[in-house]
C-alpha positions as CSV (number, residue, x, y, z in Angstrom):
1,X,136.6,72.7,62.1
2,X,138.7,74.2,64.5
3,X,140.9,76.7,62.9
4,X,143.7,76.1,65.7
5,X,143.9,72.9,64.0
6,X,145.0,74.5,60.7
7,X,148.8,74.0,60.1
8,X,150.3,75.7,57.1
9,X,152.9,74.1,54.9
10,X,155.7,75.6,53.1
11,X,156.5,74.2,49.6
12,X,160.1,73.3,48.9
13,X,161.6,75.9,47.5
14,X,163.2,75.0,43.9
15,X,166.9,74.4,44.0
16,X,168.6,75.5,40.9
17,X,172.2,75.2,41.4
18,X,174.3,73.5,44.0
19,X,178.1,73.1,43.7
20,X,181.3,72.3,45.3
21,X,184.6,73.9,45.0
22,X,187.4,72.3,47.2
23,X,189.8,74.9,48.1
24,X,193.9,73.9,48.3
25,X,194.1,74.2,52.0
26,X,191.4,71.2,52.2
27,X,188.1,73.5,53.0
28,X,185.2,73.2,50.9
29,X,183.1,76.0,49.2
30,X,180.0,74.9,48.6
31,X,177.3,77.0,46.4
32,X,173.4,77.1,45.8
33,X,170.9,79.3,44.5
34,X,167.6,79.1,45.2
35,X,163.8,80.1,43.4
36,X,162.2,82.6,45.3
37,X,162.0,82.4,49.3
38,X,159.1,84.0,51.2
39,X,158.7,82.0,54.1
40,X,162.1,80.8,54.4
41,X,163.9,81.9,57.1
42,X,167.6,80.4,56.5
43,X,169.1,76.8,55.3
44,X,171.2,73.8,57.2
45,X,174.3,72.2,55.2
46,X,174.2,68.7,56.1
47,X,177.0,66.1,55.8
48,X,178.0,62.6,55.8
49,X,180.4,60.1,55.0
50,X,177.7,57.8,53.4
51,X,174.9,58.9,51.6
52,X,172.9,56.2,53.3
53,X,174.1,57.6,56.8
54,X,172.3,59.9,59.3
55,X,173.4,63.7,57.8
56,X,174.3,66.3,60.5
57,X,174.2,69.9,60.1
58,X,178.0,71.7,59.6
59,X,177.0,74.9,60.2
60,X,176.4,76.4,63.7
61,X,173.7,78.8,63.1
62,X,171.2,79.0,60.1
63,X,172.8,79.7,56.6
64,X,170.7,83.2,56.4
65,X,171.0,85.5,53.2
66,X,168.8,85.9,49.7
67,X,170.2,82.6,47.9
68,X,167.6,83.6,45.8
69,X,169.7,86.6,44.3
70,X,172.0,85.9,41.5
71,X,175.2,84.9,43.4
72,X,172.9,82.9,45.6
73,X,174.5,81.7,49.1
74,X,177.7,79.8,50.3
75,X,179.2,78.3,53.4
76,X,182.6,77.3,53.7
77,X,183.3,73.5,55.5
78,X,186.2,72.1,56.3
79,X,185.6,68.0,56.3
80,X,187.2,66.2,59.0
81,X,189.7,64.5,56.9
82,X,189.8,61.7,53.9
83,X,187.1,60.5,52.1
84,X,184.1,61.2,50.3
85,X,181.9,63.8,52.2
86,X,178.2,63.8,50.7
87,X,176.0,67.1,51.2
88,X,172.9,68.0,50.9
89,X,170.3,71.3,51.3
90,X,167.7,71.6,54.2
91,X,165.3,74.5,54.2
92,X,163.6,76.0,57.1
93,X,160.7,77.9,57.1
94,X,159.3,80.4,59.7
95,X,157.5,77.8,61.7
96,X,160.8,76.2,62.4
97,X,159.8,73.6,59.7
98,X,163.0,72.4,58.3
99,X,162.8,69.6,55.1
100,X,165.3,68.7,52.7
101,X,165.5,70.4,49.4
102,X,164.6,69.3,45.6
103,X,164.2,66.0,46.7
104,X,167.5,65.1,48.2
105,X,169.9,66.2,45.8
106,X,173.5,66.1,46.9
107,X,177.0,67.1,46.0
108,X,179.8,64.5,46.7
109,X,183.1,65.4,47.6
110,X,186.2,63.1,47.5
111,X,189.2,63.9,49.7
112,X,192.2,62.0,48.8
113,X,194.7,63.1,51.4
114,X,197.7,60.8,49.4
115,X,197.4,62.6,46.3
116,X,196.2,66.2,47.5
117,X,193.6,65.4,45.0
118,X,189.9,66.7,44.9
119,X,187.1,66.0,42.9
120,X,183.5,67.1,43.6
121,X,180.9,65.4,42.1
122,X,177.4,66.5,42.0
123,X,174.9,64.0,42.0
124,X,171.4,64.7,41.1
């Protein structure tokens, strides 16, 4: 066998924790801590309005830190107005591999614009 045929693989790293917070001036907070990283060189935030919908990325450049640490990482979002927002953890390694994390779990956030009401709801 060739070994430039030889891909590597990076395992999904285990997601621990992933939260919302929704802030009073209608941003979001959202939360995660990861296991350990090595090979991972930074994260996409994804979002959509269903969670059967195509999910696009919310930041502009890759989430970067050591979510990994005890405070883990965070990225502020500010959803484009009322209704539930759905969000969800991709990984990239340092092949430029990205995947989804721990299987797809997602936080839900509803955005009720009447009431000034908001409730995340994390969905695993």
């Amino acid at each position: 066998s060739d070994p430039s045929d030889l891909r590597t693989f990076t395992a999904s790293v285990p997601l621990l924790r992933f939260s919302a917070t929704v802030n009073g001036d209608g941003t979001v907070t959202l939360s995660w801590q990861t296991g350990p990283t090595s090979n991972i060189v930074g994260f996409n935030l994804l979002r959509s309005a269903s969670p059967d919908a195509d999910y696009a990325p919310v930041n502009e450049t890759l989430i970067t830190g050591d979510c990994a640490a005890v405070g883990g990482c965070q990225y502020q979002d500010t959803p484009p107005g009322v209704g539930p927002y759905y969000y969800k953890l991709q990984q990239i390694d340092s092949a430029g591999s990205a995947e989804d994390l721990d299987g797809g779990n997602m936080v839900i956030v509803w955005m009720n614009q009447v009431h000034q009401s908001y409730l995340p709801l994390i969905q695993r």
